[in-house]
C-alpha beads as a LAMMPS data file, in Angstrom:
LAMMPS data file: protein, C-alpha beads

405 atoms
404 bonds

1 atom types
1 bond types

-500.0 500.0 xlo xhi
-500.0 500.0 ylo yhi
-500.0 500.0 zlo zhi

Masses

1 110.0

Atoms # bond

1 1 1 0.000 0.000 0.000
2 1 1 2.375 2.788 -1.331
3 1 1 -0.326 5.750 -1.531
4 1 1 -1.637 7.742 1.220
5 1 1 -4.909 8.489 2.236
6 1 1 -6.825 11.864 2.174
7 1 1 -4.295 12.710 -1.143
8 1 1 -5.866 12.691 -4.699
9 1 1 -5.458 9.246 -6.062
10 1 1 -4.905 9.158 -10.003
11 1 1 -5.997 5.175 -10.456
12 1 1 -4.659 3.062 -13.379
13 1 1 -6.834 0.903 -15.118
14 1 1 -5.686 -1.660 -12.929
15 1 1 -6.601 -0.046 -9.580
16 1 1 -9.460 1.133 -10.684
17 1 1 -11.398 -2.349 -11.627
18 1 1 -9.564 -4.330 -8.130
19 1 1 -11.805 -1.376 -6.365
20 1 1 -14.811 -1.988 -8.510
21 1 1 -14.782 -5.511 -8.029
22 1 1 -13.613 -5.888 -4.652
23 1 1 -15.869 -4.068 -3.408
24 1 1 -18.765 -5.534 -5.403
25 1 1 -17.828 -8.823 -3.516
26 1 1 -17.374 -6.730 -0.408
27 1 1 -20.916 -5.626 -0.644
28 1 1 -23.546 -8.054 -2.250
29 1 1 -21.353 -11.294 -1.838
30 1 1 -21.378 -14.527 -1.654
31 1 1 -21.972 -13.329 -5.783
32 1 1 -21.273 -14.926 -8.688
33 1 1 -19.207 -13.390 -11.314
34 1 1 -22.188 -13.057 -13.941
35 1 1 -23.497 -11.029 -11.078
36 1 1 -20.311 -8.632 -10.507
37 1 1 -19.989 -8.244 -14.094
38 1 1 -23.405 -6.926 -14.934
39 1 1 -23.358 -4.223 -11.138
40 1 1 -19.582 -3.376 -12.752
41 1 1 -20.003 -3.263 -16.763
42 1 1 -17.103 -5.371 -17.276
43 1 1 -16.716 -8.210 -19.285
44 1 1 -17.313 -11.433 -17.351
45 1 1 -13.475 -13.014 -18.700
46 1 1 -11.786 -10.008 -16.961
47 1 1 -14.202 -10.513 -13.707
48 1 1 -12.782 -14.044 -14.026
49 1 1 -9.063 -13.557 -14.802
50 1 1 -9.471 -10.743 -11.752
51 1 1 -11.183 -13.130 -9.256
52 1 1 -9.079 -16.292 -10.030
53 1 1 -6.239 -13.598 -8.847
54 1 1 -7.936 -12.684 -5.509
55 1 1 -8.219 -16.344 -5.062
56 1 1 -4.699 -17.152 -5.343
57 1 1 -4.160 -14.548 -3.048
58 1 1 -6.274 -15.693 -0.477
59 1 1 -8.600 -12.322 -0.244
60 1 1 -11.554 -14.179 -1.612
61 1 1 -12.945 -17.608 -1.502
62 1 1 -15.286 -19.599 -3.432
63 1 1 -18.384 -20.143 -1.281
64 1 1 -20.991 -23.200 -3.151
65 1 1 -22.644 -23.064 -5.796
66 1 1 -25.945 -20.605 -7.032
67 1 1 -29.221 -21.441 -8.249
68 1 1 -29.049 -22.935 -12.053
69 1 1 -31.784 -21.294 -14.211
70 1 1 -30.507 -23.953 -16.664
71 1 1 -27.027 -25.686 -17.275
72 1 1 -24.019 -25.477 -15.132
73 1 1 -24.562 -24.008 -11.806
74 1 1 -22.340 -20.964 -10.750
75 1 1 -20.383 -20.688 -8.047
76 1 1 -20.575 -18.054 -5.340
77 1 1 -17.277 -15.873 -4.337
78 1 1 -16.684 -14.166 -1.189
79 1 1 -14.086 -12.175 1.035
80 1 1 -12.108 -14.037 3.095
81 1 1 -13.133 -13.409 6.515
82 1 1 -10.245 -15.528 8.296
83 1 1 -7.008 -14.275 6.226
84 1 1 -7.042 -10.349 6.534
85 1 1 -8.246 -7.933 9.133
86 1 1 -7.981 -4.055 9.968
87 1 1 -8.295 -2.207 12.389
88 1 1 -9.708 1.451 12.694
89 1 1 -9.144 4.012 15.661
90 1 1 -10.851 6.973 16.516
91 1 1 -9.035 9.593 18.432
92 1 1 -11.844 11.448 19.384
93 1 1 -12.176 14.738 22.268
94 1 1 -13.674 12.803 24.365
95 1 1 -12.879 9.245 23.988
96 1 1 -10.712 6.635 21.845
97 1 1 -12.095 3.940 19.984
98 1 1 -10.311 1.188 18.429
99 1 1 -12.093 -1.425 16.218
100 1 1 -11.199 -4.751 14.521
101 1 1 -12.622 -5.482 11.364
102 1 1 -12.901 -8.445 8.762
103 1 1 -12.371 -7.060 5.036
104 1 1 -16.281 -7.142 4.948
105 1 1 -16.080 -4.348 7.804
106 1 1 -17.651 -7.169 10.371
107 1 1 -16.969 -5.930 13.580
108 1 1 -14.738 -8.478 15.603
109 1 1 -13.974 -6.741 18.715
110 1 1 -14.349 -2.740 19.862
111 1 1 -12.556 -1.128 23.141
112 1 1 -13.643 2.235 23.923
113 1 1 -11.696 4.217 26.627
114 1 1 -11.688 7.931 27.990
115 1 1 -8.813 10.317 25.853
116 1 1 -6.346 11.680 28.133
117 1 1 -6.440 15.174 28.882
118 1 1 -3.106 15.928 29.031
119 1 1 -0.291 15.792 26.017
120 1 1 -1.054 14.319 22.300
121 1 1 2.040 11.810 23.438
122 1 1 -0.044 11.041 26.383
123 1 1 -3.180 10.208 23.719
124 1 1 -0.470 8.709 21.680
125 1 1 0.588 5.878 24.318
126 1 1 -3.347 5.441 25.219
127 1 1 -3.878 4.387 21.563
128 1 1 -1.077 2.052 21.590
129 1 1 -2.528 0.448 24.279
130 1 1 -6.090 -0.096 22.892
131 1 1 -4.087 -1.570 19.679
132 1 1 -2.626 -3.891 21.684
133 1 1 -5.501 -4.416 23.526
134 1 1 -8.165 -4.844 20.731
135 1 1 -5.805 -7.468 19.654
136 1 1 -5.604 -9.744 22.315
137 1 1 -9.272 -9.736 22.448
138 1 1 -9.580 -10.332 19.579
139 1 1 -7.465 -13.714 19.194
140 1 1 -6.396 -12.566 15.976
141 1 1 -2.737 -13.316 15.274
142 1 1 -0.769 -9.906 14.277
143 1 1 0.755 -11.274 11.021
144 1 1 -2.860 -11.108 9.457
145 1 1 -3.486 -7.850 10.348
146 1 1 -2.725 -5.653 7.397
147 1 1 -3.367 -2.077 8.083
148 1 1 -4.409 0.677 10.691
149 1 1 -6.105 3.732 9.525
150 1 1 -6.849 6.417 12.184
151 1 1 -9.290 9.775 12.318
152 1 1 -8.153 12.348 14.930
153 1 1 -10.093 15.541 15.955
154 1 1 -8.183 18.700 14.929
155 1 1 -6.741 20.459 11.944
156 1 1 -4.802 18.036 9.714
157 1 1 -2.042 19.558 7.577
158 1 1 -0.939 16.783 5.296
159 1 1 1.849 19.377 3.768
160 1 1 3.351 20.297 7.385
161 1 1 2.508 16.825 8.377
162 1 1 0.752 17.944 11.776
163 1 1 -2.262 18.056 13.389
164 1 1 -3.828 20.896 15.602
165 1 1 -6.051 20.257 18.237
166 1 1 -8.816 23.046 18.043
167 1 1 -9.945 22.435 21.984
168 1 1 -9.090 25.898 24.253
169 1 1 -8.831 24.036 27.399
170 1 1 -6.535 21.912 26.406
171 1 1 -4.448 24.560 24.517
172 1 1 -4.549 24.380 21.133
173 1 1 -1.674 21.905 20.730
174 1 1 0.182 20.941 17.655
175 1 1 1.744 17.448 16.791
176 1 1 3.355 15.667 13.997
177 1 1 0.885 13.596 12.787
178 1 1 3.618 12.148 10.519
179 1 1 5.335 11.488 14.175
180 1 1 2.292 9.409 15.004
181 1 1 2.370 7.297 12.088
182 1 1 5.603 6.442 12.277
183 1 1 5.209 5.598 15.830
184 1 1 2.437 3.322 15.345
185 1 1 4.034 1.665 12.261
186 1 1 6.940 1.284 13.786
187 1 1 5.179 -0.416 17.025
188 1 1 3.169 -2.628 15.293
189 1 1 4.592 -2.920 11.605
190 1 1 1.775 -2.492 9.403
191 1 1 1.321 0.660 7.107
192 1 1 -0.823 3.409 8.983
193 1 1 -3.121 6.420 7.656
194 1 1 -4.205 9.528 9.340
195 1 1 -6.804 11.832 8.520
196 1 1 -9.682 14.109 10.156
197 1 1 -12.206 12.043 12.024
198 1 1 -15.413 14.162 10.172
199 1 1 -13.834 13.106 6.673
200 1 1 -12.941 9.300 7.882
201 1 1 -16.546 9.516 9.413
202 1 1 -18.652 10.012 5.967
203 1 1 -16.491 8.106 4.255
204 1 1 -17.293 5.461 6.433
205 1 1 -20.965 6.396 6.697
206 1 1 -20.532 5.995 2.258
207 1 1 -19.243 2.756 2.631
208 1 1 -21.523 1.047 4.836
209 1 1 -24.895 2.539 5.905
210 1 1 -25.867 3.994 2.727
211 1 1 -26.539 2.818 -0.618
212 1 1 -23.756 2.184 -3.576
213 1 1 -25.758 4.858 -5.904
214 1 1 -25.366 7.618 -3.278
215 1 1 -22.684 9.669 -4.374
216 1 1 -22.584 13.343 -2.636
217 1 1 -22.720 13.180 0.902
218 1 1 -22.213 15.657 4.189
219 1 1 -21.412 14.284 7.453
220 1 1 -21.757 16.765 10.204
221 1 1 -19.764 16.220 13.460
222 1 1 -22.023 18.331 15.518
223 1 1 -21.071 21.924 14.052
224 1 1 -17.369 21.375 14.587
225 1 1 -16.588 19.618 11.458
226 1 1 -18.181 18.411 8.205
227 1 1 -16.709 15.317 6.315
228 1 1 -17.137 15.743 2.578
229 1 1 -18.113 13.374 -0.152
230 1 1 -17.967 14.378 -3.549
231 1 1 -18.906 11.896 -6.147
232 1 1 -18.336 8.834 -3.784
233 1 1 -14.396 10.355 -2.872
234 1 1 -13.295 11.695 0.070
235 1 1 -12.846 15.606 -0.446
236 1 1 -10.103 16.533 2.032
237 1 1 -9.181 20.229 0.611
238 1 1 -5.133 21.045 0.024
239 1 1 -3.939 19.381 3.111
240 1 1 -6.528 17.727 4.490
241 1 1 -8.186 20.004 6.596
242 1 1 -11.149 20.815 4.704
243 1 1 -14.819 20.405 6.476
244 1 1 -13.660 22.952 9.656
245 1 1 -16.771 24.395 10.549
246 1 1 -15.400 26.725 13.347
247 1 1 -13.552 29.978 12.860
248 1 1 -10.252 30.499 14.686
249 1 1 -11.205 32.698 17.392
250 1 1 -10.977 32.638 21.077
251 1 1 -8.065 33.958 23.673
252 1 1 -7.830 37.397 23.459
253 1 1 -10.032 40.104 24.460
254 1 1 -10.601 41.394 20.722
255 1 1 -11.060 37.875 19.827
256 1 1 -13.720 37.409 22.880
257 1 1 -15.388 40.514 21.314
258 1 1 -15.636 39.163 17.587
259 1 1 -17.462 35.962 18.950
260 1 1 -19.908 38.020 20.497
261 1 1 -20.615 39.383 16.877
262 1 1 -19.979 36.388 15.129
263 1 1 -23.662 35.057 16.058
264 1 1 -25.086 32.020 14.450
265 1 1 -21.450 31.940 12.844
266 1 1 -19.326 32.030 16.054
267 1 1 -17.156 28.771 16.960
268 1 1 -18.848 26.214 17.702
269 1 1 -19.140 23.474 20.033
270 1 1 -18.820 19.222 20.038
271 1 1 -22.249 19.412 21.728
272 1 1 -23.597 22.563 20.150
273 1 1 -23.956 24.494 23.606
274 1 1 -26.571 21.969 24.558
275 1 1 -24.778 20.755 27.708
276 1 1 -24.065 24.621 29.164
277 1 1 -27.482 25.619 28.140
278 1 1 -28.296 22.619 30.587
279 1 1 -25.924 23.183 33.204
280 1 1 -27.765 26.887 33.319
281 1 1 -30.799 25.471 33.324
282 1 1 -30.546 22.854 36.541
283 1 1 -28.605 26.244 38.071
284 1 1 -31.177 28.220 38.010
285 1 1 -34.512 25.719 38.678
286 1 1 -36.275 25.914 35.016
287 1 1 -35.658 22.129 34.569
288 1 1 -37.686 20.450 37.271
289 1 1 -36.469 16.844 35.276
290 1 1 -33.036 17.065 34.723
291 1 1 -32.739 17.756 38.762
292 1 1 -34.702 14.516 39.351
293 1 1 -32.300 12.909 36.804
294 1 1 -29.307 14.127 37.517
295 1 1 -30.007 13.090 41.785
296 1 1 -29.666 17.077 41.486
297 1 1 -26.089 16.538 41.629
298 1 1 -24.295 19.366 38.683
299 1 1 -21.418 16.878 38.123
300 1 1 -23.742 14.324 36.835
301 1 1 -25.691 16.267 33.654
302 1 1 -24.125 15.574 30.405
303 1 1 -25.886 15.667 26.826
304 1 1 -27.324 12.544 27.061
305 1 1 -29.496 13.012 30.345
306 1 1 -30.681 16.291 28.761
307 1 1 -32.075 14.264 25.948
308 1 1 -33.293 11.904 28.698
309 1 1 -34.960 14.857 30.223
310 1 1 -36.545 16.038 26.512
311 1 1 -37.861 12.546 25.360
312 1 1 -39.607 12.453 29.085
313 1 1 -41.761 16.065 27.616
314 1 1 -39.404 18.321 30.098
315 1 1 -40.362 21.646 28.341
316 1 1 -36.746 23.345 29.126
317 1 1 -34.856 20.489 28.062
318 1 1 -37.034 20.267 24.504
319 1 1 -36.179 24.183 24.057
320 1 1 -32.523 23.395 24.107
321 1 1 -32.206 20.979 21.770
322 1 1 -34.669 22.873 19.240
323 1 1 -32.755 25.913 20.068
324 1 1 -29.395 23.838 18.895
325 1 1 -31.347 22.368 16.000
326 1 1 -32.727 25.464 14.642
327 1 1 -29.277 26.843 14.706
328 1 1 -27.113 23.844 13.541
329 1 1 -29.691 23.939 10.864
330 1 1 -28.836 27.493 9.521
331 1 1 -25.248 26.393 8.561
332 1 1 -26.688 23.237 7.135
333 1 1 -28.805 25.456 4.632
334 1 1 -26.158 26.634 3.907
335 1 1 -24.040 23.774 2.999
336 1 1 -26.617 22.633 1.303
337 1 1 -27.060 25.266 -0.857
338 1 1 -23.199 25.315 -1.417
339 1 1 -22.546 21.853 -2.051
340 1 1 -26.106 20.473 -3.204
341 1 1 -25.716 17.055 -1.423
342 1 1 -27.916 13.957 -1.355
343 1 1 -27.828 12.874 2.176
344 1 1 -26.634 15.098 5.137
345 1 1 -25.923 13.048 7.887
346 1 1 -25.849 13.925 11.708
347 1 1 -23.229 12.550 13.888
348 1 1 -20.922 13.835 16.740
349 1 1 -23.720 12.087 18.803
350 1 1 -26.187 14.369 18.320
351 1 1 -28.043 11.674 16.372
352 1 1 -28.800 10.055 19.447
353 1 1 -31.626 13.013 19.568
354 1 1 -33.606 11.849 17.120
355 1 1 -36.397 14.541 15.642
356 1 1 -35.654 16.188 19.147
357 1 1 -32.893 17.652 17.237
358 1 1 -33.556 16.528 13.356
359 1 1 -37.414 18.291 13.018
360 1 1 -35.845 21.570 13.805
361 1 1 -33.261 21.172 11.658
362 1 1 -35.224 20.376 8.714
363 1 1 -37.813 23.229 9.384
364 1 1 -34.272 25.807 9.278
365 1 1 -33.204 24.143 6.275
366 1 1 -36.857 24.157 4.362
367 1 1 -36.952 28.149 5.750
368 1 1 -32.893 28.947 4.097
369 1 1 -32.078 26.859 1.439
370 1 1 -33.149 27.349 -2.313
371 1 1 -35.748 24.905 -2.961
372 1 1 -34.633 23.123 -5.885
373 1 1 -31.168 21.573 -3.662
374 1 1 -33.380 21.551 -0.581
375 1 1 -36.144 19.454 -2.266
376 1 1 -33.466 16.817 -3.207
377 1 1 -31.731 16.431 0.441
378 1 1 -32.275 13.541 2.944
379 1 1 -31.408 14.836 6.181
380 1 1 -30.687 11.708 8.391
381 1 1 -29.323 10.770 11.736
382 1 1 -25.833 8.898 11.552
383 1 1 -26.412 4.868 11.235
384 1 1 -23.084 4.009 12.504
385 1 1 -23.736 6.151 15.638
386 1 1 -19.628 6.165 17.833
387 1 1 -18.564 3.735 15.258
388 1 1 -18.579 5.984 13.058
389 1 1 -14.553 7.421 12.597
390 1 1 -13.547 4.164 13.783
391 1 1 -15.243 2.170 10.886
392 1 1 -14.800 4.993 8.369
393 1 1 -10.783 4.540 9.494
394 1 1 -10.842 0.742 9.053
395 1 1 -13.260 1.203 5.926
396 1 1 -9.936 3.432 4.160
397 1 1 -7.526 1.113 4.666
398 1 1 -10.007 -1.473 3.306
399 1 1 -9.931 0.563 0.702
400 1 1 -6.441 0.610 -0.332
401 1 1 -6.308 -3.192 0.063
402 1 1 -8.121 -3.362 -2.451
403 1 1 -6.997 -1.006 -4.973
404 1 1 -3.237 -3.092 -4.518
405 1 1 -4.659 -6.045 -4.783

Bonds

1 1 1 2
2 1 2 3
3 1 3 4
4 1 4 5
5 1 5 6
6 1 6 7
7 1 7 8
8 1 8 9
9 1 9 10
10 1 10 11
11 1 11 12
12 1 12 13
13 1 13 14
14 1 14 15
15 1 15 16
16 1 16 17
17 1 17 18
18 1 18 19
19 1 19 20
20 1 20 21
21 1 21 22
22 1 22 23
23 1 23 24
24 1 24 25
25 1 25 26
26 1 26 27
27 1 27 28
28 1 28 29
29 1 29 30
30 1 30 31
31 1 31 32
32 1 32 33
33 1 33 34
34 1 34 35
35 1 35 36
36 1 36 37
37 1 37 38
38 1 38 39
39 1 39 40
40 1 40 41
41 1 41 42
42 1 42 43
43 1 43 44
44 1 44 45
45 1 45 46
46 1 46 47
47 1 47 48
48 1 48 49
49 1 49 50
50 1 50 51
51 1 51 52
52 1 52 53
53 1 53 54
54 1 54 55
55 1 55 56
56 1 56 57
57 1 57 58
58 1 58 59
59 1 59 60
60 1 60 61
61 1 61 62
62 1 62 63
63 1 63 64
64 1 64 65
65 1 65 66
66 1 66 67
67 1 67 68
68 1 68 69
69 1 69 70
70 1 70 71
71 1 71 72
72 1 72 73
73 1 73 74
74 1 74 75
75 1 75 76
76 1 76 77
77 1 77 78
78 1 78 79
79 1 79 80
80 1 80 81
81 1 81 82
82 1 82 83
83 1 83 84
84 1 84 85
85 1 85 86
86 1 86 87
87 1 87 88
88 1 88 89
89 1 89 90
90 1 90 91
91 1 91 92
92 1 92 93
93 1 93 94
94 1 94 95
95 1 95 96
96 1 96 97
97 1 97 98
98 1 98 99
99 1 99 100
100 1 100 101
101 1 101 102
102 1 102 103
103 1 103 104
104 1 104 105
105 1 105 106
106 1 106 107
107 1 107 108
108 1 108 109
109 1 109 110
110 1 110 111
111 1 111 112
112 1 112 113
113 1 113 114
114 1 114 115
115 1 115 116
116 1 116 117
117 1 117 118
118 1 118 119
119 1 119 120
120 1 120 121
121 1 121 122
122 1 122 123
123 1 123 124
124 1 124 125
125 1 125 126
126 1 126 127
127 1 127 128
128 1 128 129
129 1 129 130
130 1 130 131
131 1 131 132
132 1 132 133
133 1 133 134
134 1 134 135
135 1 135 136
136 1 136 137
137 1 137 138
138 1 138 139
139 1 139 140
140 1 140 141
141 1 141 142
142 1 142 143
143 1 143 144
144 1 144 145
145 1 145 146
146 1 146 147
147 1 147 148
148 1 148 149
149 1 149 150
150 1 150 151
151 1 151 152
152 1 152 153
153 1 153 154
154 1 154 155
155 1 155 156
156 1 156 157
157 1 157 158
158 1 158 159
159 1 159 160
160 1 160 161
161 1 161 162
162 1 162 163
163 1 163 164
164 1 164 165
165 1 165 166
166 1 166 167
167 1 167 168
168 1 168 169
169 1 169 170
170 1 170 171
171 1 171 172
172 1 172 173
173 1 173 174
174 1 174 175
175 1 175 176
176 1 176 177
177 1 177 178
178 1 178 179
179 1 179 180
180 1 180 181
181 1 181 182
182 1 182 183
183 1 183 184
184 1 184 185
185 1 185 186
186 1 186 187
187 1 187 188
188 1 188 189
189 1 189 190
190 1 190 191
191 1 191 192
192 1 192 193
193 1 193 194
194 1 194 195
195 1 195 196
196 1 196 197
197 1 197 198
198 1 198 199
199 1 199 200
200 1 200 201
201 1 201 202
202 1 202 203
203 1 203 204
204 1 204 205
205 1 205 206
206 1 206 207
207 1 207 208
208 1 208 209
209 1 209 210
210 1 210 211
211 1 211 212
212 1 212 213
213 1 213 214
214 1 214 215
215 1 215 216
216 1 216 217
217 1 217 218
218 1 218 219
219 1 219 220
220 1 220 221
221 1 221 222
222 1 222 223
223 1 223 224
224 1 224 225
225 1 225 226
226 1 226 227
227 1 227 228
228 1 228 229
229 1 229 230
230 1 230 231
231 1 231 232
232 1 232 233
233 1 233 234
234 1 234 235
235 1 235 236
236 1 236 237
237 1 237 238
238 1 238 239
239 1 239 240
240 1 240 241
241 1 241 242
242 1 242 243
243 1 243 244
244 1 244 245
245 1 245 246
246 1 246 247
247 1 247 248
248 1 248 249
249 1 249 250
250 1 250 251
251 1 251 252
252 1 252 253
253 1 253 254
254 1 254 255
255 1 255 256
256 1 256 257
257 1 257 258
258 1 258 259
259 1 259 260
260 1 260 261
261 1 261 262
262 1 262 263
263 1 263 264
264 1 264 265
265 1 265 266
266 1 266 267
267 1 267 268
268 1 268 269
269 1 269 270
270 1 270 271
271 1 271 272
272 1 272 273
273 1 273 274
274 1 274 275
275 1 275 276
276 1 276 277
277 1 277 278
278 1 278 279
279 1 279 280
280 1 280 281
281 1 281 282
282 1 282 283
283 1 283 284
284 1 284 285
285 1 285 286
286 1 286 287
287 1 287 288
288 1 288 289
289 1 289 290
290 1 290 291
291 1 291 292
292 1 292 293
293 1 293 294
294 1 294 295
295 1 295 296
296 1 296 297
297 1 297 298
298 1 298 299
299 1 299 300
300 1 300 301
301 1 301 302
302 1 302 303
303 1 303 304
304 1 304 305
305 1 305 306
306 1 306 307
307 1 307 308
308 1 308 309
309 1 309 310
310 1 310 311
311 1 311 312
312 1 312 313
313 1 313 314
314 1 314 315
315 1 315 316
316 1 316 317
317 1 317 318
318 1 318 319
319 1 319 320
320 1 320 321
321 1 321 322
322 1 322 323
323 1 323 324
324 1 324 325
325 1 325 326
326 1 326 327
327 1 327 328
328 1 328 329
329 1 329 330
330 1 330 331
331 1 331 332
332 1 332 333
333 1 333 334
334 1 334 335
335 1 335 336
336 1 336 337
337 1 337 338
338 1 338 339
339 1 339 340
340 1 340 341
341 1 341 342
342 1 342 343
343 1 343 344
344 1 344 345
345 1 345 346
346 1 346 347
347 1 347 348
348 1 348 349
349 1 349 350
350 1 350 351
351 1 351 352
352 1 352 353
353 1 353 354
354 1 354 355
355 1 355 356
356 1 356 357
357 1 357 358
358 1 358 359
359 1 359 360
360 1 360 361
361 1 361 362
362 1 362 363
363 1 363 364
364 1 364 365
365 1 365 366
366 1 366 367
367 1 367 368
368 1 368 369
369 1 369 370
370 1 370 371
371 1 371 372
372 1 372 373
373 1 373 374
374 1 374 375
375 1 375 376
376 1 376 377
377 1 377 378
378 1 378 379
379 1 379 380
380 1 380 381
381 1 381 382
382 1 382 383
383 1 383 384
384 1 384 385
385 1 385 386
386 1 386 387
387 1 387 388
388 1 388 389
389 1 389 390
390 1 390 391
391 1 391 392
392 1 392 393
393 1 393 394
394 1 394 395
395 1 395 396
396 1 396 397
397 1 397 398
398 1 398 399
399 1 399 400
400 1 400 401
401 1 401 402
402 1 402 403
403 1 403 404
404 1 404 405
């Protein structure tokens, strides 16, 4: 696997039909090759010549034979789901997730642990040790695992080769992503990708919860980030950091004063403001609920007992996240108009919401956007819910399996 990730890919003729098929077979199989040659337009003697190859090199299997409408009956061909596994990590600002995955993207085994708040060596070490630990749990031995991809929070700068972490309270930092790759190749010997966790997200979201036809997609992590699909690719800007919904501001007095005027536009948030608006909320007594849920302790309201405290008709709580919705929804008009997407999907786990969150959002978009892209858009809560950067990582590196096969 000599490319990288998240970098326009010319594809030779080659590439391009191991991708087609491969992922054919990844998709509808066990499938005959009549079948992948009539979903790929090729001829079924270069499906053949191509399969026999995967064969030989143990990526796919033949699997019994099909029903005969008359004469020889065919025989089925699948991935093999005992000779080559991935594994996907999602350095998120709250938590990392590591995942092991067949080349089918069949979940073997997930770990899911808090992120460290400290130094990105610090998150670094943690994500060595989920590696290592998603392995052993696994019972998968090493020499079959054949690549890692990873999606980080932050700014990626595939030029500079670093990444930024946009959280405040944790400063801001810098790293070299190109320092993290090494360090996880190095530590494990199999090639490693980075990239933004919003881009690996939708591209994962593409690959697995929506249909092949789909083609334009926007994945929005909360309104932090937006992963980009153009034409069923990954678009990841210059250097990677495109789909940065918030504005660098924050730190100084002049900057503190631009937010204030920045309104619906100002930075934004992983949990669009809905746990402060919350916290205010059980401070000052307008959420009779999220007291009784929260054992009126402060320390234990998060975003998820506010939606608790919505989907139980708590009149406060049901503001907030309509409040969020309605203005999540104006950038989302927005994009929409800009980009003129199929699907936008809702991640960041704000999906967990459900129309709490979504029916606002729609009734912003139907208000902003032009009708004619707005009449074509499916507005839709993420399928893949937390496993989404972690699957969209392993999905990648699937990816570029196949293209080398």
């Amino acid at each position: 696997m000599k490319s990288a990730l998240f970098k326009d890919q010319i594809l030779s003729d080659r590439e391009r039909k191991n991708l087609d098929i491969l992922e054919v077979i990844r998709r509808y199989g066990p499938v005959t090759r009549t079948e992948i040659s009539r979903i790929t337009k090729y001829n079924i003697v270069t499906v053949s010549n191509y399969v026999n190859n995967y064969i030989k090199k143990d990526l796919v299997v033949e699997k019994g034979l099909d029903i005969s409408s008359g004469g020889r009956k065919p025989t089925l061909v699948e991935l093999n789901s005992r000779n080559c596994f991935v594994i996907g990590i999602d350095i998120g600002p709250r938590h990392i997730i590591a995942v092991l995955t067949d080349l089918s993207l069949n979940m073997i085994t997930k770990v899911k642990k808090p992120r460290p708040k400290e130094s990105m060596e610090d998150v670094v070490s943690k994500s060595i040790e989920l590696i290592y630990e998603v392995i052993e749990k696994s019972q998968i031995e090493a020499k079959k695992i054949k690549g890692l991809g990873i999606g980080i929070s932050g700014i990626i700068d595939a030029k500079a080769g670093t990444v930024r972490d946009t959280d405040p309270k944790r400063g801001k930092t810098a790293a070299s992503y190109i320092s993290i790759k090494n360090l996880i190749e190095r530590e494990f010997g199999i090639p490693t990708f980075v990239g933004n966790d919003a881009t690996v997200a939708a591209f994962g979201e593409k690959r697995i919860g929506l249909d092949a036809e789909i083609e334009n997609v926007l994945y929005m992590f909360s309104d932090v980030g937006c992963g980009i699909i153009i034409k069923g690719e990954i678009y990841a800007g210059a250097g990677g950091s495109a789909g940065e919904m918030q504005l660098n501001v924050g730190g100084s007095a002049e900057d503190d004063d631009l937010t204030k005027e920045l309104g619906l536009f100002r930075p934004g948030s992983i949990n669009l403001g809905i746990l402060d608006s919350g916290i205010a909320s059980f401070k000052n007594g307008k959420s009779l609920k999220l007291k009784e849920l929260a054992q009126n302790k402060l320390e234990n309201i998060d975003v998820e007992l506010i939606i608790d405290a919505a989907r139980q008709n708590d009149a406060e709580c049901v503001q907030i996240l309509e409040k969020a919705g309605l203005n999540l929804g104006v950038r989302i008009a927005y994009l929409i108009n800009l980009f003129n997407p199929e699907i936008v999907i809702l991640g960041g786990g704000m999906e967990r919401a459900g129309d709490l969150i979504l029916e606002p959002i729609k009734r912003m978009v139907r208000r902003l956007a032009f009708e004619e892209p707005a009449s074509m858009v499916r507005i839709i809560p993420s399928r893949l819910g937390d496993n989404s950067v972690s699957l969209g990582a392993a999905s990648l590196v699937i990816r570029e399996i196949f293209i080398h096969a």
